[in-house]
C-alpha positions as CSV (number, residue, x, y, z in Angstrom):
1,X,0.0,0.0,0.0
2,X,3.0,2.2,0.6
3,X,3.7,2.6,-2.6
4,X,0.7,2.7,-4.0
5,X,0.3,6.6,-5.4
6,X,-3.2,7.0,-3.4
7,X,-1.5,6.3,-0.1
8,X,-2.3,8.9,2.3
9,X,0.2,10.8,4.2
10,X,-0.9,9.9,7.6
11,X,-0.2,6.6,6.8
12,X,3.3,7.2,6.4
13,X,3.4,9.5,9.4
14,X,1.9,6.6,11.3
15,X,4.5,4.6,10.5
16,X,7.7,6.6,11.3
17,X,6.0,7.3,14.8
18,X,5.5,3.5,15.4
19,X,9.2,2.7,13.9
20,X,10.2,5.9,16.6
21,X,8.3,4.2,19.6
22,X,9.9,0.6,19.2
23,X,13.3,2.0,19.2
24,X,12.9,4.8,22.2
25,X,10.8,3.3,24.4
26,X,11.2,-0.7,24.0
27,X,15.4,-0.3,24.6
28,X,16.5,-2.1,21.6
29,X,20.2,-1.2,21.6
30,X,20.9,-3.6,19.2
31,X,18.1,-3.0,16.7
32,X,18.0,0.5,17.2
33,X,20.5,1.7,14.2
34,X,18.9,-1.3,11.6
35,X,15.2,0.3,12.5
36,X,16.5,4.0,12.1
37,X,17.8,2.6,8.7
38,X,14.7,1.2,8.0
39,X,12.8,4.3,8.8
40,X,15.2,6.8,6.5
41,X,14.7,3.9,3.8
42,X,10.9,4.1,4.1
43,X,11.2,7.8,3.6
44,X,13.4,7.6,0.7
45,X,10.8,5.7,-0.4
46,X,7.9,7.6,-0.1
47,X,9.4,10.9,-0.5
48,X,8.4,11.6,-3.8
49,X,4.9,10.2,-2.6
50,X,4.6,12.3,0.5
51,X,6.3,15.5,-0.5
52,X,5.1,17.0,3.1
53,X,7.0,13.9,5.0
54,X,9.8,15.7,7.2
55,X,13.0,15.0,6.3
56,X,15.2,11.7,7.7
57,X,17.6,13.0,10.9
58,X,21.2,12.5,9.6
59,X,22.6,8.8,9.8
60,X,26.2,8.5,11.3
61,X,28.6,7.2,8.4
62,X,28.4,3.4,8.4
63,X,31.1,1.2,10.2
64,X,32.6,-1.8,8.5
65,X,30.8,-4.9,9.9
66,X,33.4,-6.2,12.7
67,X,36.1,-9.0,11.3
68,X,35.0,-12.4,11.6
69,X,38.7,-13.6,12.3
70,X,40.5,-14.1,15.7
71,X,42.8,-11.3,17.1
72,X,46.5,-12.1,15.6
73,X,48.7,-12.7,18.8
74,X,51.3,-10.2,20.0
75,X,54.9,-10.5,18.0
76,X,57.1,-12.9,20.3
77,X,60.4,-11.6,20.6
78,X,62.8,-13.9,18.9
79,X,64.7,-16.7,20.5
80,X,67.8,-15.8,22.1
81,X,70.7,-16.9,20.3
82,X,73.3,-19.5,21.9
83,X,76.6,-18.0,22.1
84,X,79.8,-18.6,19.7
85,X,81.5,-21.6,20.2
86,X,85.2,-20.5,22.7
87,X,88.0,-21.3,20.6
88,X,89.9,-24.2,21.8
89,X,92.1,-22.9,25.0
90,X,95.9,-23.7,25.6
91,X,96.2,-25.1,29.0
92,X,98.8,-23.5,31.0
93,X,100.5,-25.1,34.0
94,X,103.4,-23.8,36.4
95,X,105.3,-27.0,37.2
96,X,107.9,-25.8,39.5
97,X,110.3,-28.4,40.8
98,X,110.0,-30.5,37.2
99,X,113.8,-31.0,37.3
100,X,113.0,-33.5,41.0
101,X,110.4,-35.3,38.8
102,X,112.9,-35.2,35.7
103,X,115.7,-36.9,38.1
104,X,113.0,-39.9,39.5
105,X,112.5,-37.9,42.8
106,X,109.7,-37.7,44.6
107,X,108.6,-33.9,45.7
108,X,109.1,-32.9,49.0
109,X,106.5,-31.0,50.6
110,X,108.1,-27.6,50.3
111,X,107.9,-28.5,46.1
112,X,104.1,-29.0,46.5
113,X,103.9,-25.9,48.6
114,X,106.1,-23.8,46.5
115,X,103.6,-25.6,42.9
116,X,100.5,-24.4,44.6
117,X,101.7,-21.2,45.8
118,X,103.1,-20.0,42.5
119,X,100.1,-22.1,40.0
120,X,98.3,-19.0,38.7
121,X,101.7,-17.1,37.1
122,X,101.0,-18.6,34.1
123,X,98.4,-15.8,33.9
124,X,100.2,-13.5,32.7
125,X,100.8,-15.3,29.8
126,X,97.2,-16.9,29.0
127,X,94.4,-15.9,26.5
128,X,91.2,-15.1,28.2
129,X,90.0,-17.9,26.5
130,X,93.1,-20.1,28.3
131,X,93.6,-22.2,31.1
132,X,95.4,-22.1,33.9
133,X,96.0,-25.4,36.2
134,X,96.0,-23.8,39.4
135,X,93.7,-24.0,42.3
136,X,91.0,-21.6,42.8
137,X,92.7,-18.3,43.4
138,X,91.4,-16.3,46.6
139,X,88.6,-13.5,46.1
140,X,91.6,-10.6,47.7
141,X,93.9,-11.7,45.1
142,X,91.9,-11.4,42.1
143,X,90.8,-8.1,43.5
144,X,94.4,-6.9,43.7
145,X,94.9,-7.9,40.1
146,X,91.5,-5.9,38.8
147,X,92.5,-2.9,41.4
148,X,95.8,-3.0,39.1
149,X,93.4,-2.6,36.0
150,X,93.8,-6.1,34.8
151,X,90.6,-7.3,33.1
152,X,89.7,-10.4,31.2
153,X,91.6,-13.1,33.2
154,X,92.0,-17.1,32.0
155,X,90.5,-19.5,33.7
156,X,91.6,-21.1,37.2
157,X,90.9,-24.6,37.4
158,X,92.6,-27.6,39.1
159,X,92.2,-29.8,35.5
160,X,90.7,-28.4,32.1
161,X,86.6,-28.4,32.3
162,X,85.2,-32.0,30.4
163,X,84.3,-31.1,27.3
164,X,86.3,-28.0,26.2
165,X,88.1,-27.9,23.2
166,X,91.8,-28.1,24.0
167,X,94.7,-26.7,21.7
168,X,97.6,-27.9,23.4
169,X,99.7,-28.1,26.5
170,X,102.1,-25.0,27.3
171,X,103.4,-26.2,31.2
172,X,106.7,-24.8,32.8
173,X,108.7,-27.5,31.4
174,X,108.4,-31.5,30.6
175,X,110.5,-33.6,32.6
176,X,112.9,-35.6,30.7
177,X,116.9,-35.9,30.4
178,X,117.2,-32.8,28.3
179,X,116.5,-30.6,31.7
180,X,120.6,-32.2,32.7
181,X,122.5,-29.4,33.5
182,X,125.5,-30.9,31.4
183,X,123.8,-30.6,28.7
184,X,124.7,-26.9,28.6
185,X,128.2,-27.6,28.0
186,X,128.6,-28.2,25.0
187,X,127.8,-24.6,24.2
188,X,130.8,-23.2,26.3
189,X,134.3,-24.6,26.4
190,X,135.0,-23.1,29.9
191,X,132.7,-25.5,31.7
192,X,133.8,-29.0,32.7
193,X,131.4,-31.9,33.5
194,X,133.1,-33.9,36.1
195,X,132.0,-37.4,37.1
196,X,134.8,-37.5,40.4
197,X,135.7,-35.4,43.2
198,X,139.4,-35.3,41.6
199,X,137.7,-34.2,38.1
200,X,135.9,-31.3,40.2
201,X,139.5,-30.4,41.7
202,X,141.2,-30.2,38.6
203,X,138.0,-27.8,37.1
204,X,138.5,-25.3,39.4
205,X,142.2,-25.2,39.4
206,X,141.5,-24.9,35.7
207,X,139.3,-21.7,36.4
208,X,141.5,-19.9,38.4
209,X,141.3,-21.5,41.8
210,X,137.3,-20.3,42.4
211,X,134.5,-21.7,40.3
212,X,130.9,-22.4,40.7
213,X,129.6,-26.0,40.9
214,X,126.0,-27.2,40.1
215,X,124.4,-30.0,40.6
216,X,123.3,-32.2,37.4
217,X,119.3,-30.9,38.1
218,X,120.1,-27.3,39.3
219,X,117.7,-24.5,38.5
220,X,117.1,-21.4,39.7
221,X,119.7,-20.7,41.5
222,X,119.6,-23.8,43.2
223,X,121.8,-26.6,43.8
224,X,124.4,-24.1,43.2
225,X,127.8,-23.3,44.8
226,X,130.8,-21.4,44.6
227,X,134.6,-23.3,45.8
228,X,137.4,-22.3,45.7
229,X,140.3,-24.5,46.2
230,X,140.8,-24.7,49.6
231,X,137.2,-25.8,50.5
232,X,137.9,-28.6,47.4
233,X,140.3,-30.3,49.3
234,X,140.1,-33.3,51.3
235,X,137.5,-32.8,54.1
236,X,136.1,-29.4,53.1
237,X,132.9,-27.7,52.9
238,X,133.0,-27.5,49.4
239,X,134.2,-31.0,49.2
240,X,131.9,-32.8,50.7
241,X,129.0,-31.2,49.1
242,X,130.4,-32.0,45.7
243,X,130.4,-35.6,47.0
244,X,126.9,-35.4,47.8
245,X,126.1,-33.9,44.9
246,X,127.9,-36.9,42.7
247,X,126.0,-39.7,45.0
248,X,122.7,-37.7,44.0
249,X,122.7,-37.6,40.3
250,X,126.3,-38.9,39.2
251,X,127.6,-35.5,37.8
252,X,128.5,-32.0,38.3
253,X,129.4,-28.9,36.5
254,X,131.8,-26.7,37.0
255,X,132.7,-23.2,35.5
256,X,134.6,-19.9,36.1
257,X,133.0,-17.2,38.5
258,X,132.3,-14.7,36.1
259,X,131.8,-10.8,37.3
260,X,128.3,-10.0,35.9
261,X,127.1,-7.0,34.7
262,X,123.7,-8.4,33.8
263,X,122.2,-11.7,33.4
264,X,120.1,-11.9,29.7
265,X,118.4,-15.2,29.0
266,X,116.7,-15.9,25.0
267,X,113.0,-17.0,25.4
268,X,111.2,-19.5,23.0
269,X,108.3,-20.4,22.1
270,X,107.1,-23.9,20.7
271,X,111.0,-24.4,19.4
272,X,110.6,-20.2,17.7
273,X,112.9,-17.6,18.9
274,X,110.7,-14.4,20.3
275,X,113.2,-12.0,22.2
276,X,114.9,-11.7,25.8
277,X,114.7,-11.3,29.1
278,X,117.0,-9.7,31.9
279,X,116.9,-11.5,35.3
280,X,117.7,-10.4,38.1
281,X,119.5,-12.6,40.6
282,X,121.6,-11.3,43.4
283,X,123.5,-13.8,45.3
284,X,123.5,-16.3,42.4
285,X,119.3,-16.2,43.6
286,X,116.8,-15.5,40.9
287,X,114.5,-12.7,41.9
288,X,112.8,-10.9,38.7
289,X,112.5,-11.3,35.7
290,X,112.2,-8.1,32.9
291,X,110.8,-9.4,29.3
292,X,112.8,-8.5,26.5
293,X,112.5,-4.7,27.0
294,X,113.7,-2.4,29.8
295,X,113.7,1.6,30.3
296,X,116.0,3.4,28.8
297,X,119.4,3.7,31.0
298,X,121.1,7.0,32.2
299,X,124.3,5.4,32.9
300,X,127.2,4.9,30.1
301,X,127.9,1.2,31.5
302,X,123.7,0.6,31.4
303,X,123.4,2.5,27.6
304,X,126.2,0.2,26.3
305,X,124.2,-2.8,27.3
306,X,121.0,-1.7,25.8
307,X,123.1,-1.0,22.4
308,X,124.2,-4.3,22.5
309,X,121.0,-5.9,24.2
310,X,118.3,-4.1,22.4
311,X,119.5,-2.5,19.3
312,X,122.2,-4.9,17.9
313,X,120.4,-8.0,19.2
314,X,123.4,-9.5,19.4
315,X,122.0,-11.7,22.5
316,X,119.7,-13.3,19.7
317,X,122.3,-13.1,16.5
318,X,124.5,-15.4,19.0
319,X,121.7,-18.1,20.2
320,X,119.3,-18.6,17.1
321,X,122.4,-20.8,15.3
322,X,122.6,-23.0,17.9
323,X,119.4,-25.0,17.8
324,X,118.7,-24.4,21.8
325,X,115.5,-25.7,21.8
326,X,117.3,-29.2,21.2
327,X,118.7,-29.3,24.0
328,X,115.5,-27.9,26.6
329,X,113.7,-30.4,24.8
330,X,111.3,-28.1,22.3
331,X,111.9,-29.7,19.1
């Protein structure tokens, strides 16, 4: 009938009041907008029939009909990524008191003592990615070495952790025969090795009356002793220690007491020659150690051993030719 061109206006009137009623005053939230749509298109509808209908309020702009799919979870943050592979680690080890294991000797306890006490030096020559066999080092000495600004320290363990890849082995030294102090000879013709108390006499005459004698597994400054004649003869001092010394390991060395004016020792590395180091030693005693470079000295004496020391290299120039490591047991 709406459309029919002899509907009356009430009729449409009548029907925008109803559609009006339902949606004020029955509460339908929901159906509210679809009737207020179906009221403007009713009017649309019968405008050009009812020329006197009011016009439709304005409609709000349509929304897009909600999405159907579920709500897309928050981005994860990625996985966290596991970190490089260490290279492998050289394993460092401070062996001191090899040369008693090298002669078949068991340590005494002031060895193990003196092995634990100095363990961690290797330190100073270890990666940060190294290791050092060495117990676990006290809290007040690691913070003496990071008061000193030292930063990124190996690691301390008493055996290499299972399953870390391992390089190599860089300890003190091996034991073996090539640690024999007579082996040294045959690099200088002024020292004797002398198998009898009468050889060790005749040494000593041979250097002047005064020589130094060390035992066949000396180091450091031990098993070492200066004579001079009268303490080599029958019944004294030096005598009888050069006995002893013979009973112990079957040889001893002997060789001139030389006036130093510094000690310089060549240092290697897997069989390579890499510089020199001064040691210091008072009282035939090692104390400290400098590595292949030292301040510049004031002193004439001091600046003709750094020309010959540091410039010339003439500490290296006279080492490198004769195979050293050989003989310490590198190669």
């Amino acid at each position: 009938r709406l459309v029919d061109p002899a509907a009356s206006e009430e009729l449409a009137a009548a029907f925008g009041a109803a559609a009006r009623e339902s949606v004020l005053h029955r509460g339908g939230h929901c159906l509210g907008p679809a009737l207020e749509l179906l009221v403007a298109w009713h009017r649309r509808l019968l405008s050009p029939l009812c020329p006197s209908l009011p016009p439709s309020p304005p409609q709000p702009p349509s929304q897009p009909p909600p999405s159907q799919s579920p709500p897309r979870p928050p981005p994860q943050p990625p996985p966290p990524q596991p970190p490089p592979p260490q290279p492998p680690a050289w394993v460092h080890s401070f062996n001191a008191g090899v040369e008693e294991e090298a002669a078949g000797r068991t340590l005494s306890k002031s060895w193990l003592a003196l092995r634990a006490d100095l363990a961690a030096l290797p330190w100073l020559l270890a990666r940060p990615t190294d290791i050092v066999v060495a117990p676990e080092q006290r809290p007040a000495f690691l913070s003496s070495l990071a008061a000193a600004g030292v930063r990124d320290l190996p690691t301390f363990a008493p055996a290499p952790p299972a399953g870390r890849a391992i390089a190599g082995q860089r300890p003190y030294a091996v034991a073996g025969p090539h640690l024999r102090r007579s082996n040294v000879a045959r690099y200088r013709a002024d020292v004797s090795v002398c198998r009898s108390v009468e050889e060790v006499r005749a040494a000593a005459v041979a250097c002047g009356g005064r020589a130094v004698l060390k035992r066949e597994w000396s180091c450091s400054g031990m098993g070492v002793r200066v004579c001079d004649a009268a303490s080599l003869a029958p019944g004294g001092a030096g005598e009888r220690w050069a006995r002893a010394a013979l009973r112990r390991d079957g040889v001893v060395t002997v060789e001139p007491v030389l006036d130093l004016l510094a000690e310089y020792s060549a240092e290697w590395i897997d069989g390579e020659l890499c510089g020199v180091s001064r040691f210091e030693a008072p009282h035939m005693r090692w104390s400290a150690t400098l590595l292949d470079q030292e301040p510049r000295p004031a002193a004439p004496l001091e600046e003709e051993l750094f020309e010959f020391v540091f410039r010339r290299r003439a500490v290296e120039a006279a080492l490198d030719p004769l195979d050293v490591p050989a003989t310490c047991g590198s190669r």
